[in-house]
C-alpha positions in Angstrom: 0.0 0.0 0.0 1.1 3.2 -0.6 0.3 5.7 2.2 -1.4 9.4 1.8 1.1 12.0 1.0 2.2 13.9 4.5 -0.6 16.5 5.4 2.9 18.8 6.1 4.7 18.2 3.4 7.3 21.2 4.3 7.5 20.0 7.8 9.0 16.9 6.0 11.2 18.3 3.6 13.2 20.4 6.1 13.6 17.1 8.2 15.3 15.6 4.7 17.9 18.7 4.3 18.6 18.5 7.9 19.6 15.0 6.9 21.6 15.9 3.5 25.1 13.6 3.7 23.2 10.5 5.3 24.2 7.3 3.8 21.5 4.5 3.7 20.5 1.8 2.2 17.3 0.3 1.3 16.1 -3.3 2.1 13.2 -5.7 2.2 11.7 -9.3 3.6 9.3 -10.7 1.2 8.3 -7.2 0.1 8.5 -5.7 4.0 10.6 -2.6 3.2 13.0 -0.9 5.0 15.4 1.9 5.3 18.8 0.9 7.1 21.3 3.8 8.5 24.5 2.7 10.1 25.3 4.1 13.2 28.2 1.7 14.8 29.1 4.5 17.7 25.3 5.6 18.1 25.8 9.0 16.9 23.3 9.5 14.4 20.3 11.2 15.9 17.3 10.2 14.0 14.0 12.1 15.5 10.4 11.1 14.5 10.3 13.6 12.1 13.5 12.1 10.2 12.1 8.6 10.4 8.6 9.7 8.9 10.5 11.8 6.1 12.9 9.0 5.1 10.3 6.4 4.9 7.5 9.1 3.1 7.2 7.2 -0.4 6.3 10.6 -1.9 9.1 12.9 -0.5 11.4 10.3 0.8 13.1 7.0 0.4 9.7 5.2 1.1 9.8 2.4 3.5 7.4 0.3 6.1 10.2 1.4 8.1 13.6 2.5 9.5 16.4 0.1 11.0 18.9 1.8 12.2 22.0 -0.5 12.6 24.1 0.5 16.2 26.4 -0.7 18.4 24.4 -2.5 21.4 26.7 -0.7 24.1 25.1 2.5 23.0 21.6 1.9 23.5 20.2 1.6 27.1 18.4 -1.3 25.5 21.3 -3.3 24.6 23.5 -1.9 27.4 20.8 -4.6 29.4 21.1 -7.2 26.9 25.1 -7.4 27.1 25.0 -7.6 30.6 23.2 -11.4 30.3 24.3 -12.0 27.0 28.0 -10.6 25.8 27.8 -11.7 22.2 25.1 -9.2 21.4 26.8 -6.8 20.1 24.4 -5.8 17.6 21.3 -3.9 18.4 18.6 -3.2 15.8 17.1 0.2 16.9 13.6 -0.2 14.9 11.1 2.8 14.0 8.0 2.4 12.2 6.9 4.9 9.0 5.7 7.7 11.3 8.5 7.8 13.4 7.1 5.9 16.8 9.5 3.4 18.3 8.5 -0.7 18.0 9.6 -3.5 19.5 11.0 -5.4 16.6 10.0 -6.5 13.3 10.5 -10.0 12.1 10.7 -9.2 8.5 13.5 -6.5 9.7 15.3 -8.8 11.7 16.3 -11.2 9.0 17.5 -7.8 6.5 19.4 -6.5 9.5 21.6 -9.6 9.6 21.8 -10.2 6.2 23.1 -6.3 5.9 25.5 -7.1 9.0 26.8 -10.1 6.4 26.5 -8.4 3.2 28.9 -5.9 4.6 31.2 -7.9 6.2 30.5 -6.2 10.2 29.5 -10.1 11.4 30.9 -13.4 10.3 28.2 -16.4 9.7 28.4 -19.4 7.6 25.5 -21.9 6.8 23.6 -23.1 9.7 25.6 -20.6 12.4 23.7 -18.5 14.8 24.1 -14.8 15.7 22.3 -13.2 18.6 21.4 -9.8 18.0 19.5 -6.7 20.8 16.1 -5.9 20.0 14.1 -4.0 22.5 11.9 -7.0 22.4 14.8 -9.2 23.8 17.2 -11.3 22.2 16.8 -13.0 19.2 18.6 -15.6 17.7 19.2 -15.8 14.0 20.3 -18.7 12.0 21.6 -18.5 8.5 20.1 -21.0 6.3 20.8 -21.8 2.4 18.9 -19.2 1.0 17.2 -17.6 3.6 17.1 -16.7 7.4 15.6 -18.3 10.9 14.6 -16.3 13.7 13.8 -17.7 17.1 11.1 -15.3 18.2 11.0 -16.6 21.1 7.9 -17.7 23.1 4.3 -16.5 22.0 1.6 -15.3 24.2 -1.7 -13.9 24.7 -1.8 -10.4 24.9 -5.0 -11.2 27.5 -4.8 -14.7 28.8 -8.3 -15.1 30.8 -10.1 -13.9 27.9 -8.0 -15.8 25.1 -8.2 -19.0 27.0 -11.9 -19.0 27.7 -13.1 -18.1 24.1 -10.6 -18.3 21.5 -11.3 -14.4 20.8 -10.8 -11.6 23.3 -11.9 -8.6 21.3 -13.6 -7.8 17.8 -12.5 -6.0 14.8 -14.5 -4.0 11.6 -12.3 -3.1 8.8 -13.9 -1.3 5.7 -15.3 -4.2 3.4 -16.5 -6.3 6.3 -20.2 -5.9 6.8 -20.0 -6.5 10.3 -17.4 -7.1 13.5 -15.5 -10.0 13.5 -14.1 -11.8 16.4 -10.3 -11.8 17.2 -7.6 -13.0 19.1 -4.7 -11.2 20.4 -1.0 -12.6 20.6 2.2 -11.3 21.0 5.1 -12.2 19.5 7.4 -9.7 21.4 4.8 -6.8 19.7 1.1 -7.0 20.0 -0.9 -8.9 16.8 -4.8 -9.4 16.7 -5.8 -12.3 14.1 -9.3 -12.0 12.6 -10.7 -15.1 10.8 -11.9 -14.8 7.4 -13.2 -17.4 5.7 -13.2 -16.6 1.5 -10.4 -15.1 -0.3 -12.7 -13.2 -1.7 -13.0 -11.4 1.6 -9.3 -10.8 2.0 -9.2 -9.7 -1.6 -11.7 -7.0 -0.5 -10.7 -5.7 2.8 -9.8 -2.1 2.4 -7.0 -1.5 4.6 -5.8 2.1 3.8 -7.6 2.8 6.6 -6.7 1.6 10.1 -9.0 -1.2 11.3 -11.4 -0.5 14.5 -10.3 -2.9 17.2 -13.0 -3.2 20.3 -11.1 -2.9 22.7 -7.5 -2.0 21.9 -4.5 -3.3 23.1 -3.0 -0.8 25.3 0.4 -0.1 23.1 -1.9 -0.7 20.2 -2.1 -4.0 17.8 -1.4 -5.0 14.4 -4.3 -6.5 12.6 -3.7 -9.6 10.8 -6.7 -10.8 8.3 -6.3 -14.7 7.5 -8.2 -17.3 5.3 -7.1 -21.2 6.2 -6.6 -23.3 2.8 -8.3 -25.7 2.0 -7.2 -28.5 3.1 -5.2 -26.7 6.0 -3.0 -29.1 6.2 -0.9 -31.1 3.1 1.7 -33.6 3.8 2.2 -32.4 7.8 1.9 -28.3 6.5 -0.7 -25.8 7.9 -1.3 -23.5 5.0 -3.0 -19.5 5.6 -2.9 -16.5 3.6 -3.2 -13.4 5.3 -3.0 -9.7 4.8 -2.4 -7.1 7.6 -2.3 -3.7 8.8 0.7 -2.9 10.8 0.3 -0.1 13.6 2.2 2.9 12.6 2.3 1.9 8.9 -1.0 1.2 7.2 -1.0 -1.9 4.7 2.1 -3.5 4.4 3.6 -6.5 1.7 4.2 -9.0 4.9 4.9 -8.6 8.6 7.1 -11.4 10.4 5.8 -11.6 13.6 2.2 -11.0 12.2 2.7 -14.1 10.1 3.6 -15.8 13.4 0.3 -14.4 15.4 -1.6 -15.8 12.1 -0.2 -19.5 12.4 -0.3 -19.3 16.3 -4.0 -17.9 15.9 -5.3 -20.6 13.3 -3.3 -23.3 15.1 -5.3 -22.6 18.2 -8.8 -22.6 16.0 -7.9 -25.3 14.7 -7.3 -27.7 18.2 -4.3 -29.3 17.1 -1.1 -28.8 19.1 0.9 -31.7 16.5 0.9 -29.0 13.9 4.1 -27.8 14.3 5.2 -26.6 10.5 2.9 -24.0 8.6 3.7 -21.8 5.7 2.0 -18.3 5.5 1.3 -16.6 2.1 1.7 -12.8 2.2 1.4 -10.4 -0.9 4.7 -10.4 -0.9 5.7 -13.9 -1.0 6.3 -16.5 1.6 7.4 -17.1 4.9 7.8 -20.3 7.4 6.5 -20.4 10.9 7.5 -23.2 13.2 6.4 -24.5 16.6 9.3 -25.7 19.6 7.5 -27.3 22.2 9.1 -26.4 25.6 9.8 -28.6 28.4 8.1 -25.7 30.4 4.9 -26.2 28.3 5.8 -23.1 26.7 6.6 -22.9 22.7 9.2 -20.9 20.4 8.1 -19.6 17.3 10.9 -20.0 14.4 10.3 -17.4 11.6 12.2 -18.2 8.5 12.2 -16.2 5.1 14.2 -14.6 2.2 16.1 -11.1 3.4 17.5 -8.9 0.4 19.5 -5.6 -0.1 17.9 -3.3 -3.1 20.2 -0.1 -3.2 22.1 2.1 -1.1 22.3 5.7 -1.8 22.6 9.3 0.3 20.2 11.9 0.8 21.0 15.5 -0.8 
């Protein structure tokens, strides 16, 4: 989706010259785009105004959002991490389009370690880990042929009374629904509420440039992911969903990660079968693989796996 032009359009294009010499470069995860800075020592300062004009598809760059690639001893953030884990020495400092501050991104996980790769900051062959900072905890990144694994560590409900009891803890109305549908809300180190379609013809005609009503909302706010389960949901061991979704701070974006995550989780739970523990999740742009670790705690980890790729770099004017 592309998103309204800025209502202050100047505000935004003295934000750019304030930012003439920045070096960047641009990014994506099945279509999940992404502006990159590099900022080893933490000296860049990038305010919300900066993010939003750098990731403004009209007057900027154009991005879902900004990664901004720093040092994890110069983030408060990461300064905690390295305390318990030392080899983090990588933190990915995440904003969304309009500037606010996230947790992580999936999608933007797997492009910041392949950009630590690509340019030669991090050494990892096939089937080696790296731990990077998010401020959603450490994650674990594994490079695989073609492709990346994230261990996104354990899901949850974002309210466990409600989710337990009925399945759904809230209801959502987006523009091309007639009427409310129930949800459920996860979190997958950032808060995702799953709504249940059951035609592709549905998902086909959500409207989603414009932010869906969730009754009642999450208190840091929710992505919306809209999913329809194949049919059959499962071939040869695979769960199989397509889903769209409407990231918080973004509008409409190609693929979200952890949203793909909250969709298997979500339909996994609808579904009443804990065995399935591989499921692929079609996004507009492309594909991703979710996978369930059972726990010995009785908890699960949620593997995200998907393509990562560097488009250009360039520097603003």
């Amino acid at each position: 989706m592309t998103p309204p032009i800025s209502r202050d359009p100047d505000r935004l294009r003295t934000a750019l010259d304030q930012l003439s010499g920045l070096a960047y470069t641009k990014g994506h995860g099945t279509g999940n785009d992404f502006v990159l800075v590099f900022d080893r020592d933490g000296e860049t300062e990038l305010s919300p105004d900066h993010v939003e004009a750098l990731c403004d598809r009209h007057l900027g760059v154009g991005a879902d959002g900004l990664i901004r690639v720093v040092g994890s001893q110069h983030l408060i953030e990461g300064r905690d991490l390295l305390s318990e884990h030392p080899g983090a020495t990588w933190f990915m400092d995440y904003r969304n389009a309009d500037g606010s501050v996230a947790e992580m991104c999936g999608n933007g996980v797997r492009v910041f370690v392949h950009y630590l790769v690509t340019r030669g900051l991090v050494e990892l062959a096939q089937g080696e880990t790296l731990d990077i900072g998010t401020r959603a905890g450490l994650r674990g990144v594994t490079r695989l042929e073609d492709a990346y694994s994230i261990d996104m560590g354990p899901w949850s409900y974002l309210d466990p009374e409600l989710a337990e009891e009925r399945a759904s803890d809230s209801l959502v109305l987006a523009a091309g629904l007639a009427d409310p549908r129930p949800a459920l809300s996860l979190s997958l180190g950032n808060p995702h509420t799953v709504v249940a379609l059951s035609e592709d013809a549905d998902l086909r005609e959500l409207d989603l440039t414009k932010a869906p009503n969730v009754d009642p909302v999450p208190p840091n706010g929710t992505n919306v992911e809209f999913v329809v389960p194949a049919d059959p949901l499962f071939h040869e061991g695979l769960g199989r969903v397509r889903m769209r979704v409407h990231e918080r701070g973004v509008g409409e974006t190609q693929s979200c990660g952890s949203g793909a995550c909250a969709a298997a989780t979500a339909v996994r739970l609808w579904a009443g079968d804990p065995d399935a523990l591989q499921w692929s999740v079609g996004v507009p742009g492309g594909t991703v693989g979710v996978e369930f670790v059972p726990q010995p705690d009785g908890s699960e980890r949620v593997l995200l796996s998907g393509p990562a790729e560097l488009v250009f770099d360039g520097t603003v004017l």
